[in-house]
N, C-alpha and C positions, 0 to 999 in steps of 0.2 A: 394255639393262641400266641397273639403278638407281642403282646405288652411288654416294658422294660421293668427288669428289677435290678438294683441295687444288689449291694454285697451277698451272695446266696451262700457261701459259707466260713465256718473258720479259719480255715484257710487263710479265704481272700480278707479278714479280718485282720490275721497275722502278716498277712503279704503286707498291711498299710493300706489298710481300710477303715478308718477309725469311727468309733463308735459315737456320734455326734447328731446333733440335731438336723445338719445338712446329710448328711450321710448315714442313711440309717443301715442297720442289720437286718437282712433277713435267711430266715432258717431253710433248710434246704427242701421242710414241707410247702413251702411259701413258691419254692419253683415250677415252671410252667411243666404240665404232666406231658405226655406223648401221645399222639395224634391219637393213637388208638383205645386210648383211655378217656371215662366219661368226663367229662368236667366238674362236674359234681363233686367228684371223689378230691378237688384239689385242695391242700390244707387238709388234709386227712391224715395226723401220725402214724406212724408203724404199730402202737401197741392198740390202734383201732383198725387195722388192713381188714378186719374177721368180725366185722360191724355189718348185722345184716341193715343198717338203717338207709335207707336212700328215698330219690323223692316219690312219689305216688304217682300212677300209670296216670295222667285224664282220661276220661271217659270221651271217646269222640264221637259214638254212634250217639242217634237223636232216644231221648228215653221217654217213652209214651207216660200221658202225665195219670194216668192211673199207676204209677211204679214210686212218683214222688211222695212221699209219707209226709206232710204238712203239717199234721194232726200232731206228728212231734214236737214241735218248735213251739217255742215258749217266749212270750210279750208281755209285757207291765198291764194290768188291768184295762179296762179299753179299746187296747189296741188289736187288729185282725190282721192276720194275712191270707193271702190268698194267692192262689196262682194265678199269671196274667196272661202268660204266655210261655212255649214249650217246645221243644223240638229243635235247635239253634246249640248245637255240640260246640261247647268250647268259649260259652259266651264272654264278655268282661266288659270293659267301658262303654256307657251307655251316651249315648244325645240326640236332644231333640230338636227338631226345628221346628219354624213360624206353623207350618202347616199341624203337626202334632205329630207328623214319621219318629221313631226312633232310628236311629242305627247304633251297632255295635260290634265292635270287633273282635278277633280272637287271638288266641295264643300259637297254637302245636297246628291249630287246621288252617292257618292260612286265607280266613275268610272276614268278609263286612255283610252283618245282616242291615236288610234293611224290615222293618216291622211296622205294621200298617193297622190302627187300633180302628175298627167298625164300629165301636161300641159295643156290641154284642158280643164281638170275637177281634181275635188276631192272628192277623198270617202274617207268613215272612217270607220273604225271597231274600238269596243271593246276592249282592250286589255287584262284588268282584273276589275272585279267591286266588289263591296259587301265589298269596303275598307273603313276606317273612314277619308272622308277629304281628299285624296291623292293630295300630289305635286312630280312632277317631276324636273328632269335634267337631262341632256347628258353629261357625264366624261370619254375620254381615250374607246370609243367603248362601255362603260358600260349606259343603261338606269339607272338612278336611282330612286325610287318609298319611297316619304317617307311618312303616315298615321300617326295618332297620334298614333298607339299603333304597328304599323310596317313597318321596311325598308326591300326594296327587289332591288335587282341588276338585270339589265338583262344584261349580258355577252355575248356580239357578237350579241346585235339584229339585228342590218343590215343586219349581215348575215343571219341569222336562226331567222324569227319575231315569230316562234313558239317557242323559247328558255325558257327552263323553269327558273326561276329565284332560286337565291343563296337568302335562308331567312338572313339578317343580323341584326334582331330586338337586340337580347340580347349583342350585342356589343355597343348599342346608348344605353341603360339606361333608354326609355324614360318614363317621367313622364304621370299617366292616364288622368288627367283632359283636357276636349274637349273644355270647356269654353277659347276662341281666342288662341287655342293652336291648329285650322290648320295651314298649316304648307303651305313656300314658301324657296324652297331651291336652293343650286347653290354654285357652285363651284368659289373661288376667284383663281386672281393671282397666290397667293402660291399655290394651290391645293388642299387645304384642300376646305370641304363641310362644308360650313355653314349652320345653323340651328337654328330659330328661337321658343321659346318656350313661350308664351303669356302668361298676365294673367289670373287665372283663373278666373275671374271675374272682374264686373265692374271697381270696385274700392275698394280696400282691400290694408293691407298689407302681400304680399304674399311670403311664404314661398320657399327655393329651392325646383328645380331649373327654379321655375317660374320669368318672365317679365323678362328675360334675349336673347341674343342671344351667342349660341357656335358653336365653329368648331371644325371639325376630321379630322382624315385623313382617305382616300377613305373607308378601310375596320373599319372605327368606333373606331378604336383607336386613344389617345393620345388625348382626350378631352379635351378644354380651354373656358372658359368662356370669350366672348370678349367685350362684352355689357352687362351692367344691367339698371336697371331702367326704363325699352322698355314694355310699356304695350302691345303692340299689331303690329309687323312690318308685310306689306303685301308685302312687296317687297324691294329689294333692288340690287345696282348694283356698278359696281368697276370706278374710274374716268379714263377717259383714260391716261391722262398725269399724274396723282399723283399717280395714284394706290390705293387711299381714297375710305375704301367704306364707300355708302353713302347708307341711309335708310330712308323710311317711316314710322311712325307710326300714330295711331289713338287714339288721342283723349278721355276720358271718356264722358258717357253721365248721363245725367241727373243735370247737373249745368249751364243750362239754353240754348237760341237759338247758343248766339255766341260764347258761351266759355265754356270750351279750344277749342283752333285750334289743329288739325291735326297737324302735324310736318313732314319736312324732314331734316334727320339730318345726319351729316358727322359723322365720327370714323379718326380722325388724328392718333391716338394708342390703343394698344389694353387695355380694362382697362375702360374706362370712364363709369360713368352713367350720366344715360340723367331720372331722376328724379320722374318717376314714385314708389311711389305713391303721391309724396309730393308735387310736383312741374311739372306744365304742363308748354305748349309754350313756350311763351316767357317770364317765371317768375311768373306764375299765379299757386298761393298757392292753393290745395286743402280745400275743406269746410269742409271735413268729415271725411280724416286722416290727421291730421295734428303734426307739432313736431316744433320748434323753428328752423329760419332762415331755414327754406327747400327748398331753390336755393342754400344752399351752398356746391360750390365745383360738382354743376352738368350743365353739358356739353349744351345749349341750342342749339335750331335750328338752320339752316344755313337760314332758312325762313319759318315761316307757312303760313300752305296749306289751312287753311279758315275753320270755325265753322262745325262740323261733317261730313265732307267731305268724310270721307272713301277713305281714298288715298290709292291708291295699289300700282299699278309697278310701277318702273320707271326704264327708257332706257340710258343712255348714247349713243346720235348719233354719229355714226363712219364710215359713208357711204360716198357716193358722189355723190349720187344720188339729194340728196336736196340742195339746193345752200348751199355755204360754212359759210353763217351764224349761220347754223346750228350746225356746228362739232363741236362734245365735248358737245354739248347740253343738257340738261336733260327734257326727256318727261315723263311727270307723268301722270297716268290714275286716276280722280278721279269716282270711281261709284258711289257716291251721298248717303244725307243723308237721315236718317230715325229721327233722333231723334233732330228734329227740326221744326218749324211750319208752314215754307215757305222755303223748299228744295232748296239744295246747293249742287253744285256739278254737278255728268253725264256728264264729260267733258275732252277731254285731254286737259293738259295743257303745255306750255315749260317753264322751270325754267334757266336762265341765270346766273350767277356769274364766280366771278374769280375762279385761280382753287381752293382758299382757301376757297371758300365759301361766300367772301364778295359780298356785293353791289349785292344781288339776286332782281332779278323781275320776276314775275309771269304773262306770256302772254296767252291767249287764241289760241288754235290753233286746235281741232275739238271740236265745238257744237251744239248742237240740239237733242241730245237725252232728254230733258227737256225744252218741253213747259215753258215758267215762265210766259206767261196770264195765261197758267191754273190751274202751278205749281201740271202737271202730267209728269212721265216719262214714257218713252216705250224702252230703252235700258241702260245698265248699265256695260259702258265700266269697261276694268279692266286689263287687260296684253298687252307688245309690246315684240314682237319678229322680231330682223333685217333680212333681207334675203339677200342673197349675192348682189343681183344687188342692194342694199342701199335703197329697200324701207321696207315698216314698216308690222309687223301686228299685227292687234289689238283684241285682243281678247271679246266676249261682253258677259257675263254671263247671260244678263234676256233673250237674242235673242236666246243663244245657236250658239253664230256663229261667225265667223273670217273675217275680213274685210281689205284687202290691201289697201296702201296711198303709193301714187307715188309722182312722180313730173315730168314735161313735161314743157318746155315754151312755 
């Protein structure tokens, strides 16, 4: 890894490195590990080297959907799920276009599904694989395909799903490091394509134009920087009524079970940071870089989302499908942690507040993909995508598969 850090020890402290807002400290956990060492492990202390805790293998092969247990998972009165479709190793952000195709992309495999609903059934093909990390989105007829190291367009795929795609890599800029710089993109309000660029690492101070999020416009020009201080966002979506986007992010690991929390946090303008590397949750100082008063002047969450959760997507409901207590809603997908002793998380959730963000509560609304007698999982939700008639779907990465939630009285 590339990235620049500031003061990496006492030393350089004593040498005339002063302990200042501009000038922060960091601990020699905080330094860039050696090639051969996993990334994961970075920000790891010494009196944890002997921590069997690390993150969870994915399941890449396809899992026949008689092996998905469904009958687990648990919904508010009403509501059903079902499965919709199967076999798609590694799935994650979902979209749809004019015609009714989904595609979705993946994480570890490298791949863009494309999902074709008959009604009766659904198949998928391949679209393109042997990508780094690919997410999608649907803008104006154009597929858009973005990797860490390339964006591609597909122009009229409804029409023509054989369309070869327009390369647009050298108009985005983007930077090489893979470390939480897969990528979850989407088009706001305005039009422009947002774009999320993670830290390269655990926990660092990290150089542009990392732990930031920016936007373009459709063909890659006229870049702005609209967020910084975003260690790591897996999703995000626009308010209905304010037009606020709002965002998740995750967490550093390795400063113990419950903290920092996961965050989801609003953007009221463009411009704010939300304090990474200095300042996690709701106010909580980092151990390892640190600099005097490091909550000042950064934008906190509208509500955290609970000790290493891995919070991904989240939905603003817009349907009318689910009774009206729903609308305007936010549904967060959490896929659950790794780097904690008694797993948290694997669960959607519904987050409520006004549209400012006050007065949030955090309700349960599907779980069971996490036994907690045995504190084992077997699914690990993580995308919603609305479909006309107002019900949901959900995407589940360790199953490889998409799962529709209705509602019926």
């Amino acid at each position: 890894m590339k990235f620049k850090l500031a003061c990496t020890s006492l030393a350089l402290v004593l040498a005339g490195c002063a302990q200042t807002p501009s000038q922060p400290v960091v601990s020699d956990v905080a330094k860039p590990l050696p090639a051969n060492v996993p990334a994961w492990q970075q920000g790891r202390s010494q009196d944890l080297a002997a921590s069997p805790l690390a993150p969870h293998a994915a399941r890449l092969t396809a899992v026949p959907a008689a092996e998905i247990p469904l009958n687990a998972l648990k919904l508010p009165p009403g509501f059903k799920i079902e499965l919709w479709a199967a076999g798609m190793p590694g799935i994650r952000a979902m979209t749809r276009t004019d015609s009714g195709k989904i595609y979705a992309g993946t994480r570890g495999i490298g791949r863009v599904y494309e999902i074709t609903d008959s009604g009766a059934q659904r198949t998928s093909r391949v679209l393109v694989d042997k990508l780094t990390q690919p997410a999608v989105t649907y803008h104006n007829g154009a597929l858009y395909v973005a990797a860490i190291d390339k964006v591609l367009r597909y122009e009229g795929i409804d029409r023509d799903p054989n369309v070869q795609p327009a390369d647009l890599t050298a108009r985005f800029n983007l930077p090489p490091e893979q470390h939480h710089n897969w990528k979850f993109i989407k088009f706001g309000p305005d039009g422009k394509l947002y774009v999320p660029f993670g830290a390269p690492c655990n926990i660092c101070v990290p150089g542009e134009p990392y732990a930031q999020i920016r936007r373009y416009n459709a063909d890659g020009s006229n870049m702005e920087v609209v967020a910084r201080g975003v260690r790591n966002t897996q999703g995000f979506d626009w308010h209905p009524v304010t037009k606020e986007m709002w965002f998740t992010d995750h967490g550093r690991d390795w400063m113990g079970d419950d903290s920092p929390e996961d965050e989801l946090n609003r953007m009221s303008r463009a411009g704010q940071n939300y304090g990474f590397p200095f300042c996690h949750a709701n106010g909580v100082a980092d151990r390892d870089v640190r600099k005097g008063n490091p909550c000042d002047g950064v934008t906190l969450p509208v509500v955290t989302t609970g000790p290493h959760a891995a919070t991904m997507g989240i939905h603003f409901y817009t349907g009318t499908m689910f009774p009206a207590e729903y609308r305007n809603v936010a549904f967060v997908a959490r896929k659950g942690s790794w780097n904690r002793t008694k797993k948290f998380g694997y669960d959607v959730v519904t987050i409520r507040t006004d549209a400012s963000g006050g007065n949030a509560r955090i309700e349960p609304f599907i779980t069971g993909f996490l036994d907690t007698q045995k504190d084992a999982f077997w699914g690990r939700p993580v995308y919603m995508l609305q479909l006309p008639d107002g019900s949901l779907l959900l995407s589940d990465e360790q199953m490889g598969a998409i799962y529709r939630v209705s509602y019926g009285r």
